[in-house]
C-alpha positions in Angstrom: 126.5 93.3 28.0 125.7 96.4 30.2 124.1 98.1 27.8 121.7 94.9 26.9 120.9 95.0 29.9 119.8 97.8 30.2 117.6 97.9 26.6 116.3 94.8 28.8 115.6 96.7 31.8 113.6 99.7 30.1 111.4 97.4 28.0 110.4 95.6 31.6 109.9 99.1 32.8 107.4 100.3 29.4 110.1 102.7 28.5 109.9 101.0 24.8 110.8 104.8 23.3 114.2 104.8 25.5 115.5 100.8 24.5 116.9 101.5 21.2 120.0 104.0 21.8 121.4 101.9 24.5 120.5 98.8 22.3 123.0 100.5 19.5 125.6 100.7 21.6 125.5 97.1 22.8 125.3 96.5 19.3 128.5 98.8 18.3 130.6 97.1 21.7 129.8 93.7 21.0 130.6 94.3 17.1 133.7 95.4 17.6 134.4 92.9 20.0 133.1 90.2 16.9 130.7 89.1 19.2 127.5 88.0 17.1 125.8 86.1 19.6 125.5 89.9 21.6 124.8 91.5 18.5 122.2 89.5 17.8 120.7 89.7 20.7 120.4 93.2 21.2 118.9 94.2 17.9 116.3 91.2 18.9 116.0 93.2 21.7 115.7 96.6 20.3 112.7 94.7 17.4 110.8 93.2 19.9 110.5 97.1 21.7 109.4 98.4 18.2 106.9 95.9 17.8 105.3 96.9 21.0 105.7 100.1 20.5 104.0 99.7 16.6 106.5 100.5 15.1 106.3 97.6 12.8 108.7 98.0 9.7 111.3 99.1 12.0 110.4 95.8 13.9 110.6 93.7 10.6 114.1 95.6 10.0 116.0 94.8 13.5 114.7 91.4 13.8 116.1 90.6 10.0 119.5 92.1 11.2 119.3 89.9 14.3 118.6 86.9 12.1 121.5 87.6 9.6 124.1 88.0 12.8 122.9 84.7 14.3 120.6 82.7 12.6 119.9 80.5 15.7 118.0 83.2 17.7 114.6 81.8 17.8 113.1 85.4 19.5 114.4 87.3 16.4 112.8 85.0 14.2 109.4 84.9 16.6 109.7 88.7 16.2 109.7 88.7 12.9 106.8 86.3 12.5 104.8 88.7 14.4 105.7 91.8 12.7 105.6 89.7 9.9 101.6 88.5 10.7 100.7 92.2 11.7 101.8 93.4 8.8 99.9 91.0 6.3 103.0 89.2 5.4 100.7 85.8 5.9 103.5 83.6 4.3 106.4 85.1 5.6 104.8 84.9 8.9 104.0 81.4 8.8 107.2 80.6 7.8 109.1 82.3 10.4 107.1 80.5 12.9 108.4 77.3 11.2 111.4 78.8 12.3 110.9 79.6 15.3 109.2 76.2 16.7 111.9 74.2 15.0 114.3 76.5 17.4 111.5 76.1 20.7 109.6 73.3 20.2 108.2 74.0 23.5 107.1 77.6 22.5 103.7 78.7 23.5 102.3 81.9 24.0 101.7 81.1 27.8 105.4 80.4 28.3 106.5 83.2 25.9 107.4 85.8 28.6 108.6 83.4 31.3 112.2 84.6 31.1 111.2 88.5 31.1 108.7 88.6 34.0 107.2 92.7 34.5 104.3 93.9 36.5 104.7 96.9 35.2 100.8 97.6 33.2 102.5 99.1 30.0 105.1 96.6 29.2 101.6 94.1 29.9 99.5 96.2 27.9 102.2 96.5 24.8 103.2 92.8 25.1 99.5 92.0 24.0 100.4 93.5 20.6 103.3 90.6 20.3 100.9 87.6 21.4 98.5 89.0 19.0 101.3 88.6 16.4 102.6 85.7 17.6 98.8 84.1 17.4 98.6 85.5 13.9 101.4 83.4 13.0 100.8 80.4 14.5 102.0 79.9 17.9 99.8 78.5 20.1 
């Protein structure tokens, strides 16, 4: 969990090109320990920082891998809506975001970031790439 944390931590911070090594190893701890809820959850983590970062196919990738590990993780598939709707992937994208509001009903783009709360100006400026995503595919 330590290093999911930490993935965490340096996306708060903008760091997005420093999230994915310690994402990996959350990913290679909590695989071994046949723990797919962590898995999952850090290569959400690590696709959300590549979708900020525009590094959308890598995006798509990681949040398809978080998806396959635990299809329940409604910020995998809202990650892949977006990289999804940036990408053209109109369909996909819509359908993802099916997904996703099935998973959050509640889901909005105001409440998006509540649990991840950062002053820091480049994790802001970078988020606005996922809301413009996330608008793309629907969420309101």
């Amino acid at each position: 969990n330590g290093y999911l944390l930490q993935a965490r931590a340096l996306m708060a911070l903008g760091r997005f090109d420093e999230v994915q090594e310690p994402a990996r190893r959350a990913v290679r701890l909590a695989t071994l320990a046949r723990d797919a809820t962590r898995v999952s959850a850090a290569y959400a983590t690590a696709a959300e920082a590549s979708l900020m970062s525009g590094e959308d196919a890598q995006a798509y990738d990681l949040a398809q891998r978080a998806i396959a590990e635990r299809p329940s993780n409604a910020a995998a598939h809202a990650v892949l809506a977006a990289a999804s709707a940036l990408s053209g992937r109109e369909t996909e994208a819509a359908a993802e975001m099916a997904v996703y509001r099935k998973l959050a009903p509640q889901a909005t783009i105001a409440n998006y970031d509540e649990f991840r709360p950062s002053r820091n100006p480049v994790y802001l400026a970078q988020r606005e790439r996922l809301f413009e995503g996330l608008r793309k595919a629907g969420l309101p």
